[in-house]
FITORRO-742710 format. One record per atom (N, C-alpha, C, O): residue number from 1; residue in three letters; atom name; x, y, z. Coordinates in steps of 0.2 Angstrom, whole numbers, padded with zeros to 4 digits. Layout:
<nodes>
num | residuo | atomo | east | north | up
NUM | ALA | CA | X | Y | Z $
...
</nodes>
This chain:
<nodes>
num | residuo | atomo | east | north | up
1 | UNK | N | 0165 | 0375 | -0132 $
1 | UNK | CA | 0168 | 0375 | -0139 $
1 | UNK | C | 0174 | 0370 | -0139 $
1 | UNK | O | 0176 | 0367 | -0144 $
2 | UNK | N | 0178 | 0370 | -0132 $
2 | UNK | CA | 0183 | 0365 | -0134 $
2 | UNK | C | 0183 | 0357 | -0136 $
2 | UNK | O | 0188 | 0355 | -0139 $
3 | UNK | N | 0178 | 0354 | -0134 $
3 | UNK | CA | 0174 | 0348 | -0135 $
3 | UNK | C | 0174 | 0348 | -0143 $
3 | UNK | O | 0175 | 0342 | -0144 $
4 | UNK | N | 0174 | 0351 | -0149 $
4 | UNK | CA | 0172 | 0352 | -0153 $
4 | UNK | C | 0180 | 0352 | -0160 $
4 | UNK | O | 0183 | 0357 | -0161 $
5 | UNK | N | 0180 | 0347 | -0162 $
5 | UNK | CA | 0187 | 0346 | -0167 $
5 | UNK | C | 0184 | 0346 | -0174 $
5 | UNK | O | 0180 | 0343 | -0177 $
6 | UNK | N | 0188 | 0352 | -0175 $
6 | UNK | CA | 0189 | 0350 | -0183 $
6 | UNK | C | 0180 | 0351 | -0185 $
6 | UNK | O | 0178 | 0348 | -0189 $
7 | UNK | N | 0175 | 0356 | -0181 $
7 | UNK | CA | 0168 | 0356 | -0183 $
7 | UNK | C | 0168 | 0363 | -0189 $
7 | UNK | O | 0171 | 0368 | -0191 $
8 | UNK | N | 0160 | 0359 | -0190 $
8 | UNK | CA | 0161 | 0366 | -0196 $
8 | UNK | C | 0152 | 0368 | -0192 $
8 | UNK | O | 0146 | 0366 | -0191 $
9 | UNK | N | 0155 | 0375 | -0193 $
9 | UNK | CA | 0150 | 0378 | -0191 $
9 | UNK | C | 0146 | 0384 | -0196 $
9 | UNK | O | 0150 | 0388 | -0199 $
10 | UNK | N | 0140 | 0385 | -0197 $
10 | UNK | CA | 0138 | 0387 | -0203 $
10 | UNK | C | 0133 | 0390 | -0202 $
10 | UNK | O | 0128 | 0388 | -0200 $
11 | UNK | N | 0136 | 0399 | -0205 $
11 | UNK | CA | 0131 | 0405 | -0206 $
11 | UNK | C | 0129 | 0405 | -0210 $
11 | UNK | O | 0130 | 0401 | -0215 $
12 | UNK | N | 0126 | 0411 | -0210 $
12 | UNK | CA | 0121 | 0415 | -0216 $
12 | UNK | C | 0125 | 0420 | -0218 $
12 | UNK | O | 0127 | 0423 | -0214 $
13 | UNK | N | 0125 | 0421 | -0221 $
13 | UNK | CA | 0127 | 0427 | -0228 $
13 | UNK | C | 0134 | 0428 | -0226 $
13 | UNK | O | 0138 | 0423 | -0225 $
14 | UNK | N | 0136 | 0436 | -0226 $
14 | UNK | CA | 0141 | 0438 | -0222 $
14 | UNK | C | 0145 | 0434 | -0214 $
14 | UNK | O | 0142 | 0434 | -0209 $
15 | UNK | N | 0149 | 0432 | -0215 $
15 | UNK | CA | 0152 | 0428 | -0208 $
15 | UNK | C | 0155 | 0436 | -0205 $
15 | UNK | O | 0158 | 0440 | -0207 $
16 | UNK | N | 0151 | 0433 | -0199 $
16 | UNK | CA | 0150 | 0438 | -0191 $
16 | UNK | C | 0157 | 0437 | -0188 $
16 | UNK | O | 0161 | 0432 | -0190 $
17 | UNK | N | 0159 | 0441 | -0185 $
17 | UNK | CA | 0165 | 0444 | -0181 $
17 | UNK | C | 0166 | 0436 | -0177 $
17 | UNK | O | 0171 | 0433 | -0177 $
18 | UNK | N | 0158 | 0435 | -0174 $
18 | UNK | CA | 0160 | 0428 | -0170 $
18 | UNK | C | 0161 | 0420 | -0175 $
18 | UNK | O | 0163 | 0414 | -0173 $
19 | UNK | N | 0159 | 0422 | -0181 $
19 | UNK | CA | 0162 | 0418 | -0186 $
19 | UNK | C | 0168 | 0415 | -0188 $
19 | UNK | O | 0169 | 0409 | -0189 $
20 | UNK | N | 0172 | 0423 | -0188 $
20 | UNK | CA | 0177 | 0424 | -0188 $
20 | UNK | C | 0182 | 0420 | -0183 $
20 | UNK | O | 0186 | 0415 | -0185 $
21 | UNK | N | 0180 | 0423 | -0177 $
21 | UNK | CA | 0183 | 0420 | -0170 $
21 | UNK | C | 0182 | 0412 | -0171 $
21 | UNK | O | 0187 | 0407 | -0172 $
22 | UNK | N | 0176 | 0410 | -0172 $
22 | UNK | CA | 0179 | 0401 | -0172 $
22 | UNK | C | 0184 | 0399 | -0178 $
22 | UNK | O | 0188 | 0394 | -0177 $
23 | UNK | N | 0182 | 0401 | -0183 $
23 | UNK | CA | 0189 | 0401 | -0189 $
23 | UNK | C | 0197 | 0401 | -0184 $
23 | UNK | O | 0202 | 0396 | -0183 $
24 | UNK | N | 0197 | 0406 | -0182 $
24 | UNK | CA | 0205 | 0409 | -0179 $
24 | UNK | C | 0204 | 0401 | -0173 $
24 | UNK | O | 0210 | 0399 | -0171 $
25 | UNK | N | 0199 | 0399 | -0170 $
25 | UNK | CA | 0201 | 0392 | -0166 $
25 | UNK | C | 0201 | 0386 | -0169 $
25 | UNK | O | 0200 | 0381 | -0166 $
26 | UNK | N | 0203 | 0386 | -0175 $
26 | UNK | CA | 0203 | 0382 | -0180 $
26 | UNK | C | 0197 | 0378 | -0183 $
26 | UNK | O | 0198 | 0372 | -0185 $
27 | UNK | N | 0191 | 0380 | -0182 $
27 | UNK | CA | 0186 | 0379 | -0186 $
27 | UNK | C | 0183 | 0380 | -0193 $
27 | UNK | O | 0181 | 0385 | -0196 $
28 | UNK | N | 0183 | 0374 | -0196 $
28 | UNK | CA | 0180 | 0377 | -0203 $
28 | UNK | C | 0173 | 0380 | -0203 $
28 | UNK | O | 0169 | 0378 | -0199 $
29 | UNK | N | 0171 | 0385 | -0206 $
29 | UNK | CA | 0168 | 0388 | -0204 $
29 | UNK | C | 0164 | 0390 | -0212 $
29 | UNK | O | 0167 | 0393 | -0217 $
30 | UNK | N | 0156 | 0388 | -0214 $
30 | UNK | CA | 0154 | 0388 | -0220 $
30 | UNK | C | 0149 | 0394 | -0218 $
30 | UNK | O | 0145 | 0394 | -0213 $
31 | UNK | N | 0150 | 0399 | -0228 $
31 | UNK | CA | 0143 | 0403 | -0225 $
31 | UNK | C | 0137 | 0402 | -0230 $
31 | UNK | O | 0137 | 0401 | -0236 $
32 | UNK | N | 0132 | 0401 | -0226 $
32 | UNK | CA | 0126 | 0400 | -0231 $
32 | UNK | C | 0123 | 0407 | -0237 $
32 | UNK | O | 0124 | 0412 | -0234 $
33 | UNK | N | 0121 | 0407 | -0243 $
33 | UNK | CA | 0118 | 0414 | -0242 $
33 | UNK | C | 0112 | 0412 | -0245 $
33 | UNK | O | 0110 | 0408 | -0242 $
34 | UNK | N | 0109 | 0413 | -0249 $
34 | UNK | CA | 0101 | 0414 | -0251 $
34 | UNK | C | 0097 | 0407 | -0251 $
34 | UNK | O | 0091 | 0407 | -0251 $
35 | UNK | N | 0100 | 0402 | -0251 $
35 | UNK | CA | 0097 | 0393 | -0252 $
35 | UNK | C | 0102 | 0391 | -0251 $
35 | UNK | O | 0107 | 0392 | -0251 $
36 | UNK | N | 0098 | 0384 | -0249 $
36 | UNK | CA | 0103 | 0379 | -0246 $
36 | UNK | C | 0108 | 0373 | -0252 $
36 | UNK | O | 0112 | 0369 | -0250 $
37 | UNK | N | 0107 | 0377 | -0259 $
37 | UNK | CA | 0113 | 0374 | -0261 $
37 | UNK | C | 0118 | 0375 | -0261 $
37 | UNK | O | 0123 | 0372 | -0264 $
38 | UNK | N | 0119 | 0382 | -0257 $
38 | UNK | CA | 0126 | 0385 | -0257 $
38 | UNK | C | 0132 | 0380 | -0251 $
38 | UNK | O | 0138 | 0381 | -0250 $
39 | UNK | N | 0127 | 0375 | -0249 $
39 | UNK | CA | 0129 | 0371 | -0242 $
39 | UNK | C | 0128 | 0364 | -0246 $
39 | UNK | O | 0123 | 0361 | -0247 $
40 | UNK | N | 0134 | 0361 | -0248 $
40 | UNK | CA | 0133 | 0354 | -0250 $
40 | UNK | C | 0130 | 0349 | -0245 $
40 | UNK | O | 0132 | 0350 | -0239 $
41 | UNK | N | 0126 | 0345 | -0245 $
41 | UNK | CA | 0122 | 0339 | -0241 $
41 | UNK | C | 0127 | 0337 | -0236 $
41 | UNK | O | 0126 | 0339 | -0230 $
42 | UNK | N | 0134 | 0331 | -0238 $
42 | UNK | CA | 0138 | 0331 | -0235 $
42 | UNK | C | 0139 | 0336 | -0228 $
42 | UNK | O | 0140 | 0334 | -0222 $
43 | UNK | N | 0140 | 0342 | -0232 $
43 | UNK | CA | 0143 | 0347 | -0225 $
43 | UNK | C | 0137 | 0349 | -0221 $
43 | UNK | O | 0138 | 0353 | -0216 $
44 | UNK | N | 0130 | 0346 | -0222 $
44 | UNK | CA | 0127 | 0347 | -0217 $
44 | UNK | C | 0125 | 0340 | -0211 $
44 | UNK | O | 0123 | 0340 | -0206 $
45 | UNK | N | 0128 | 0336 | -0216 $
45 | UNK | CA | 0125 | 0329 | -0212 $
45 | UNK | C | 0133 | 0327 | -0207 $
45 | UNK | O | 0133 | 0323 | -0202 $
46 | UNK | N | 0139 | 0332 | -0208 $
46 | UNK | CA | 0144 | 0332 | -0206 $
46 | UNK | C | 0145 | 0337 | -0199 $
46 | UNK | O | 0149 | 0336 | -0194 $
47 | UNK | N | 0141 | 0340 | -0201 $
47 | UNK | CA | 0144 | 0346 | -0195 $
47 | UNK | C | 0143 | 0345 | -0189 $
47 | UNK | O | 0140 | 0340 | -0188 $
48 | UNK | N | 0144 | 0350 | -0184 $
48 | UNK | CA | 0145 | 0346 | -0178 $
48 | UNK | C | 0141 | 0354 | -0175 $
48 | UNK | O | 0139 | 0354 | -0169 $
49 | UNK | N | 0140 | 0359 | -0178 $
49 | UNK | CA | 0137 | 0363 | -0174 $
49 | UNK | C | 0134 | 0370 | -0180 $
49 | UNK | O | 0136 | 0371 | -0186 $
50 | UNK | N | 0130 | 0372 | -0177 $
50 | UNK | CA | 0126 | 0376 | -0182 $
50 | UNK | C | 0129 | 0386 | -0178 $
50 | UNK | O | 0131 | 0386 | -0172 $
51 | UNK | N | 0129 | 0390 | -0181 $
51 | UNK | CA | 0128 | 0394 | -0178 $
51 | UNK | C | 0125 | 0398 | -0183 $
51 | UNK | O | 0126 | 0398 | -0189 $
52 | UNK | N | 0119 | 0403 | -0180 $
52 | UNK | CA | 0114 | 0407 | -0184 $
52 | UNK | C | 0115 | 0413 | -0180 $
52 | UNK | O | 0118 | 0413 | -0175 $
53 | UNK | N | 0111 | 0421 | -0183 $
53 | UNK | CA | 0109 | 0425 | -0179 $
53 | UNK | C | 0104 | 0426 | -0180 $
53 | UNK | O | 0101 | 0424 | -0185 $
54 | UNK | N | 0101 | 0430 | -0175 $
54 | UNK | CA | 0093 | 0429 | -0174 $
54 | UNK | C | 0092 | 0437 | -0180 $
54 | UNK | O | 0086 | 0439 | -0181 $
55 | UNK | N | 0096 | 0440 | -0182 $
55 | UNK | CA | 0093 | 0444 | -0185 $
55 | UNK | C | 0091 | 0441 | -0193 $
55 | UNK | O | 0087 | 0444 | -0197 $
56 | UNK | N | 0096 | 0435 | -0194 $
56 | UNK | CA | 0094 | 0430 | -0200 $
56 | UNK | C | 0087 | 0427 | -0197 $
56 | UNK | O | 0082 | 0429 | -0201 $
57 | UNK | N | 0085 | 0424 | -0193 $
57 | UNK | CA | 0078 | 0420 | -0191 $
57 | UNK | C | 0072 | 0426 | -0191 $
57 | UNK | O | 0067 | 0425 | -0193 $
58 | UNK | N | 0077 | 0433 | -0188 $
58 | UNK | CA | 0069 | 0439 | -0190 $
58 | UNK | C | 0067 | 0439 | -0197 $
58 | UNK | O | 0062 | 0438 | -0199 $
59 | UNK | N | 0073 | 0440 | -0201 $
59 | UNK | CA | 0070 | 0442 | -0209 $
59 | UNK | C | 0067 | 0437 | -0212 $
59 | UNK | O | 0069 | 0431 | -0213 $
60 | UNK | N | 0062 | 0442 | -0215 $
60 | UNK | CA | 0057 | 0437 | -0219 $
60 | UNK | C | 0061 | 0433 | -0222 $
60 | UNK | O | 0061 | 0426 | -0222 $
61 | UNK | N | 0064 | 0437 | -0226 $
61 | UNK | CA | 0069 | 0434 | -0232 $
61 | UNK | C | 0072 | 0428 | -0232 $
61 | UNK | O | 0073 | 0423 | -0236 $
62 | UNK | N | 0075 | 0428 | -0225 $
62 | UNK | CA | 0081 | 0421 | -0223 $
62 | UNK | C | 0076 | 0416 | -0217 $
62 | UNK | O | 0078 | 0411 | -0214 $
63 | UNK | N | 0072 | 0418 | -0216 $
63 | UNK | CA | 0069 | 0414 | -0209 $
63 | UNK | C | 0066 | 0406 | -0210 $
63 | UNK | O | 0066 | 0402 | -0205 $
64 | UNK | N | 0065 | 0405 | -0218 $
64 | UNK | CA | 0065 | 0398 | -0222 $
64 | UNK | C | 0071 | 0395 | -0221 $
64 | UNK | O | 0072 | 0389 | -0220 $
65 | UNK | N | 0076 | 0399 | -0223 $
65 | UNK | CA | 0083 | 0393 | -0222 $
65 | UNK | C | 0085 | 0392 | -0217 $
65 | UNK | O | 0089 | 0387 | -0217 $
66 | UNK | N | 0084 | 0396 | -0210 $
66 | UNK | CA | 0086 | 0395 | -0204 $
66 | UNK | C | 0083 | 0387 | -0202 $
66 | UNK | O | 0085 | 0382 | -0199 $
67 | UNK | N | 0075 | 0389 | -0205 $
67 | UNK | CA | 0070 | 0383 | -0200 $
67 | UNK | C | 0072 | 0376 | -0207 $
67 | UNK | O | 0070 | 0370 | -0206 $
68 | UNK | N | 0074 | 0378 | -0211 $
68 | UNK | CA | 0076 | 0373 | -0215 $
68 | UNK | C | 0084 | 0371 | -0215 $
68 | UNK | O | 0085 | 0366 | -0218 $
69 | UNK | N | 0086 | 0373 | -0213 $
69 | UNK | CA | 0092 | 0371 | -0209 $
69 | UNK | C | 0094 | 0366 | -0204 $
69 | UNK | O | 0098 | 0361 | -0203 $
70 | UNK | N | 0091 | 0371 | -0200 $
70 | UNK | CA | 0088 | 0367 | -0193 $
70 | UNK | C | 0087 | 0359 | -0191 $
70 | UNK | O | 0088 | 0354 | -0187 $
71 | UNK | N | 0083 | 0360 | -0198 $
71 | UNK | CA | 0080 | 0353 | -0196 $
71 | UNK | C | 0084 | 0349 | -0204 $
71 | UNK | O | 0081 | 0344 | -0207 $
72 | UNK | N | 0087 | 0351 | -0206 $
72 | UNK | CA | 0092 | 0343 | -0212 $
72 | UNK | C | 0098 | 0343 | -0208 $
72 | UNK | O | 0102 | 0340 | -0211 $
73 | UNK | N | 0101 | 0346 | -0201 $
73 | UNK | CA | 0105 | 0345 | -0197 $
73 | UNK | C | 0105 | 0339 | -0193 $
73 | UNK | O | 0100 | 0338 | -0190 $
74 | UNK | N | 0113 | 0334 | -0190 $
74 | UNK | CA | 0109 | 0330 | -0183 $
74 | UNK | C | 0106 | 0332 | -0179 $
74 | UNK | O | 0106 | 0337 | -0177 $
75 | UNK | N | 0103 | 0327 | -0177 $
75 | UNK | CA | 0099 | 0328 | -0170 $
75 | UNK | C | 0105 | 0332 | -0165 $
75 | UNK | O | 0105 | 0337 | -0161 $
76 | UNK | N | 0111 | 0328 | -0165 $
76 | UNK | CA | 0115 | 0330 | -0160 $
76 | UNK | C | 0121 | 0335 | -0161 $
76 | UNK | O | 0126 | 0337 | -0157 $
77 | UNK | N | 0118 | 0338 | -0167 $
77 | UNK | CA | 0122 | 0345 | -0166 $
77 | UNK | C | 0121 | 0352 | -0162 $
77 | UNK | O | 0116 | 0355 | -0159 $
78 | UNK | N | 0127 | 0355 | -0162 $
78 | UNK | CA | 0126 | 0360 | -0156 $
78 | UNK | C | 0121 | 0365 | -0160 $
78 | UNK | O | 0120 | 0365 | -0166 $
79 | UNK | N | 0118 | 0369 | -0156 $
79 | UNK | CA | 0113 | 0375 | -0161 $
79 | UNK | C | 0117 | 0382 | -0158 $
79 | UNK | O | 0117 | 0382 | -0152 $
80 | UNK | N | 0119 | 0386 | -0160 $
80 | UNK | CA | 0121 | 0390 | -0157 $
80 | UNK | C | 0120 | 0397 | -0159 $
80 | UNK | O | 0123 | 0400 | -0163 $
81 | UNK | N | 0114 | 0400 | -0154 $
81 | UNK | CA | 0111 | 0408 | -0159 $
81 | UNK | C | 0115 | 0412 | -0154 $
81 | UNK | O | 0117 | 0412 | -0148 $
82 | UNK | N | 0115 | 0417 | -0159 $
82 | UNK | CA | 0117 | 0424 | -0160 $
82 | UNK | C | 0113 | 0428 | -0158 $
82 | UNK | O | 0109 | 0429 | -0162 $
83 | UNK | N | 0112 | 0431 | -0152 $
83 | UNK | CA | 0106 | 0434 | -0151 $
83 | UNK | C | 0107 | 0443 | -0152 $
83 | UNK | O | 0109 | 0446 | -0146 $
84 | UNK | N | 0107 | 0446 | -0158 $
84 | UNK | CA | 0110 | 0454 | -0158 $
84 | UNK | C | 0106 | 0458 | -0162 $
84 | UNK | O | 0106 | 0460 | -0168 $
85 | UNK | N | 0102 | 0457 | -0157 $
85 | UNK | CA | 0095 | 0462 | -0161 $
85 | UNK | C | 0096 | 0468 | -0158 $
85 | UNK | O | 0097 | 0469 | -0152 $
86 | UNK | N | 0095 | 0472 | -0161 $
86 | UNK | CA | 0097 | 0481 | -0158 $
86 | UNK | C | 0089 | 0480 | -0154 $
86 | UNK | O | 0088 | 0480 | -0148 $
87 | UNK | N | 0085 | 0480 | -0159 $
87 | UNK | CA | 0078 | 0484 | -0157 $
87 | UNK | C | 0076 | 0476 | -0157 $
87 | UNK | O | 0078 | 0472 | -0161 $
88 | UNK | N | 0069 | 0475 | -0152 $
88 | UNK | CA | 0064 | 0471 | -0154 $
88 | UNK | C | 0058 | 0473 | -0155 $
88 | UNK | O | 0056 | 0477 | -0150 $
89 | UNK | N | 0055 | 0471 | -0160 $
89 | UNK | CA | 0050 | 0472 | -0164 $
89 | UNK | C | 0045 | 0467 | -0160 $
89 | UNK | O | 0047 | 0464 | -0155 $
90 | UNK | N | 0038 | 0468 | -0162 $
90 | UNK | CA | 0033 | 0463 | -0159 $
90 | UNK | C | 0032 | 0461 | -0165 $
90 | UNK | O | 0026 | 0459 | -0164 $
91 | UNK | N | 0033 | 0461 | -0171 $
91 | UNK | CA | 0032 | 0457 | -0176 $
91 | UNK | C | 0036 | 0453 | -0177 $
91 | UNK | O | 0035 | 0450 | -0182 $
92 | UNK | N | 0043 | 0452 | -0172 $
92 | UNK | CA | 0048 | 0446 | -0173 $
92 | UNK | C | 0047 | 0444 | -0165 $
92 | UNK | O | 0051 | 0447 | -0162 $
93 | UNK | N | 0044 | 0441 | -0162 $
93 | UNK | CA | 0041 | 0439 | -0159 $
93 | UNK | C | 0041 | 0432 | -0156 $
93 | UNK | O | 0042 | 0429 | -0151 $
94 | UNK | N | 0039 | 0430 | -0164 $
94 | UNK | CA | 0037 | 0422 | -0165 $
94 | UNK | C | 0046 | 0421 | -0168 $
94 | UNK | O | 0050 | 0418 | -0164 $
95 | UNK | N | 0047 | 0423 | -0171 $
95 | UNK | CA | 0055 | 0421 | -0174 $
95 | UNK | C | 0060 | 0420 | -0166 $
95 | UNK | O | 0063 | 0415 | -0165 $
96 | UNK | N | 0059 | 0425 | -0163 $
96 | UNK | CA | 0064 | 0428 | -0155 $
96 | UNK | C | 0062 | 0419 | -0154 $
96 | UNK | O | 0066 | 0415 | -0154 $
97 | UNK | N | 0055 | 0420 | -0152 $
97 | UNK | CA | 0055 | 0412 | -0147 $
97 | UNK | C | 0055 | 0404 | -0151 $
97 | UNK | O | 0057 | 0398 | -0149 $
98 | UNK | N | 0053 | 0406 | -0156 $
98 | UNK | CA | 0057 | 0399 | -0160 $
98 | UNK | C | 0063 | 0400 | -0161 $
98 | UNK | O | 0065 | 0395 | -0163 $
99 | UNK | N | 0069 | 0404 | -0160 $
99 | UNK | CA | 0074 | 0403 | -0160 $
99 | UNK | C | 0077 | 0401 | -0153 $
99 | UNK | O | 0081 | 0396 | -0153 $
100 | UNK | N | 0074 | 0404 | -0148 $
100 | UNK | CA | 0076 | 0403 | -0142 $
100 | UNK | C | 0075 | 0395 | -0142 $
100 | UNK | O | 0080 | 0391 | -0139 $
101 | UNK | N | 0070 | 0394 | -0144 $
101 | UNK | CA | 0068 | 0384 | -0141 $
101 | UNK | C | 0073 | 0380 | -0144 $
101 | UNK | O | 0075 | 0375 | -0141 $
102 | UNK | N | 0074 | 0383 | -0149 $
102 | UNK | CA | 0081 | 0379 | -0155 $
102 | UNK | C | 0085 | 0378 | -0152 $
102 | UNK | O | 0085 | 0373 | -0149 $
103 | UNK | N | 0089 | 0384 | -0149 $
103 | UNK | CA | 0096 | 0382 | -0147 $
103 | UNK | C | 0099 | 0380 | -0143 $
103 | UNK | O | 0095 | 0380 | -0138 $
104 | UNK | N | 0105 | 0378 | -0142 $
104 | UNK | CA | 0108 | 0374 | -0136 $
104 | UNK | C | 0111 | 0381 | -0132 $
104 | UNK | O | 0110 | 0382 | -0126 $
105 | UNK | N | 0114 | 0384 | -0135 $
105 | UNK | CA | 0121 | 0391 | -0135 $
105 | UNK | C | 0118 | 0395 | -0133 $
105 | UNK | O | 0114 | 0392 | -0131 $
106 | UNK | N | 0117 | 0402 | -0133 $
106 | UNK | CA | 0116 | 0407 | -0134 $
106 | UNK | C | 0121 | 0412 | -0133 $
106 | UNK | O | 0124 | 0411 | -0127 $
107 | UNK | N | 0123 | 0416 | -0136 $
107 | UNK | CA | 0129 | 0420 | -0134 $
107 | UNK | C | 0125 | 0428 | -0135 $
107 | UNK | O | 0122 | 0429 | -0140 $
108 | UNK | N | 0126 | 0432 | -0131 $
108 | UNK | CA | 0121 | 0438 | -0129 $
108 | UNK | C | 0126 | 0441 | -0124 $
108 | UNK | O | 0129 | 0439 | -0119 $
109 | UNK | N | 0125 | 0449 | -0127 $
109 | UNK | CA | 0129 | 0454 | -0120 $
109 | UNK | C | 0123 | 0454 | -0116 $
109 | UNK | O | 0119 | 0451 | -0115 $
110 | UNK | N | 0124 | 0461 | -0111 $
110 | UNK | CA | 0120 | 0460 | -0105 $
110 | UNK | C | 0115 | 0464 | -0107 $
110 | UNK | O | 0109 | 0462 | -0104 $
111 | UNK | N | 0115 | 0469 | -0112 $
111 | UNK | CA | 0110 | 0473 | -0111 $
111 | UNK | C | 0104 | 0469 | -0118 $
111 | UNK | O | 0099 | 0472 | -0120 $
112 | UNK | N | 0107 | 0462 | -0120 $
112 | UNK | CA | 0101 | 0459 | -0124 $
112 | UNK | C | 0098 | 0455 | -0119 $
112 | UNK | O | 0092 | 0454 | -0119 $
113 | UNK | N | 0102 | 0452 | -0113 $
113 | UNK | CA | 0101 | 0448 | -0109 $
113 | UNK | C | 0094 | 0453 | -0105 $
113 | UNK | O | 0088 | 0450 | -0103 $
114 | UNK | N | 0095 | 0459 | -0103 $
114 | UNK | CA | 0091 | 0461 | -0101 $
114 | UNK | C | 0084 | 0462 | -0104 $
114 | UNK | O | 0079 | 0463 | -0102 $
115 | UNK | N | 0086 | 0463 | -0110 $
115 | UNK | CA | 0078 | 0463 | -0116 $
115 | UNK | C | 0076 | 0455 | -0118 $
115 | UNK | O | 0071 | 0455 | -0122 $
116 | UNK | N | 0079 | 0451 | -0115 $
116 | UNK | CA | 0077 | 0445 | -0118 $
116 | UNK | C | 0074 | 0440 | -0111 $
116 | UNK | O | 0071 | 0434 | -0111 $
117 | UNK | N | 0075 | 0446 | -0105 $
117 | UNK | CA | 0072 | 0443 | -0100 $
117 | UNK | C | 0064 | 0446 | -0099 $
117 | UNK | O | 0060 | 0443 | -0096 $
118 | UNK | N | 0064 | 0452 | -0101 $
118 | UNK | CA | 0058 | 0456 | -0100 $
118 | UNK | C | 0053 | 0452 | -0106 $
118 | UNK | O | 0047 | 0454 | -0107 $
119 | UNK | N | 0055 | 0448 | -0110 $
119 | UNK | CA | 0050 | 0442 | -0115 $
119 | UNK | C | 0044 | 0436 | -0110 $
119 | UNK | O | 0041 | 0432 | -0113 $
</nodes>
C-alpha cells in the first residue's frame, strides 16, 4: 500500500473498518451504493486501486456493480478483496471464485484462509 499516493479506493455501500484505515493513511476513499452513478466516470478512470468485499460479489443485489466495476476500471489498477464471509454458501460458489481470479490483494484472517483453502 505504500507505493500508492494520493489513490482512491472504492467501496460499496457502507465504508468497512478497512476503509476506514486507508482513509487514516491518507487515502481518498469513495463509497459506491446502489449504481454506478454514485461514482463519477473521472473518479473511476483515476483510481489507483479498487477495494470490494466479497460479501458485496455474493449478493444478488450488488454482484452487477462489482463485475461492472471491475471492468470500467484500469487495467492496471490494484483489485483488492475483502475476503469476510462468516459462512460459505454453495450458492456463492461461483461469485467466491470470480472474485478470487479478479484480485491482486487479498486481505483474510486465518480462519477464512483456512475455508478458503478447503475450496
Amino acid at each position: 500500500m505504500q507505493c500508492m499516493d494520493h489513490c482512491i479506493v472504492i467501496a460499496f455501500g457502507q465504508k468497512t473498518p478497512f476503509a476506514r484505515h486507508l482513509e487514516k493513511l491518507g487515502m481518498d476513499v469513495c463509497a459506491v451504493g446502489k449504481d454506478l452513478s454514485d461514482v463519477q466516470d473521472d473518479i473511476l478512470h483515476d483510481c489507483e486501486a479498487i477495494y470490494w468485499t466479497m460479501a458485496s460479489a455474493c449478493n444478488i443485489h450488488k454482484r452487477h456493480i462489482v463485475r461492472s466495476l471491475l471492468l470500467s476500471i484500469p487495467t492496471d489498477c490494484t483489485k483488492i478483496l475483502d475476503f469476510n464471509l462468516r459462512l460459505l454458501d454453495a450458492g456463492q460458489m461461483g461469485a467466491v471464485k470470480e472474485s478470487l481470479r479478479c484480485c491482486n490483494l487479498l486481505k483474510i484472517d486465518e480462519r477464512e484462509f483456512t475455508a478458503i483453502c478447503q475450496l
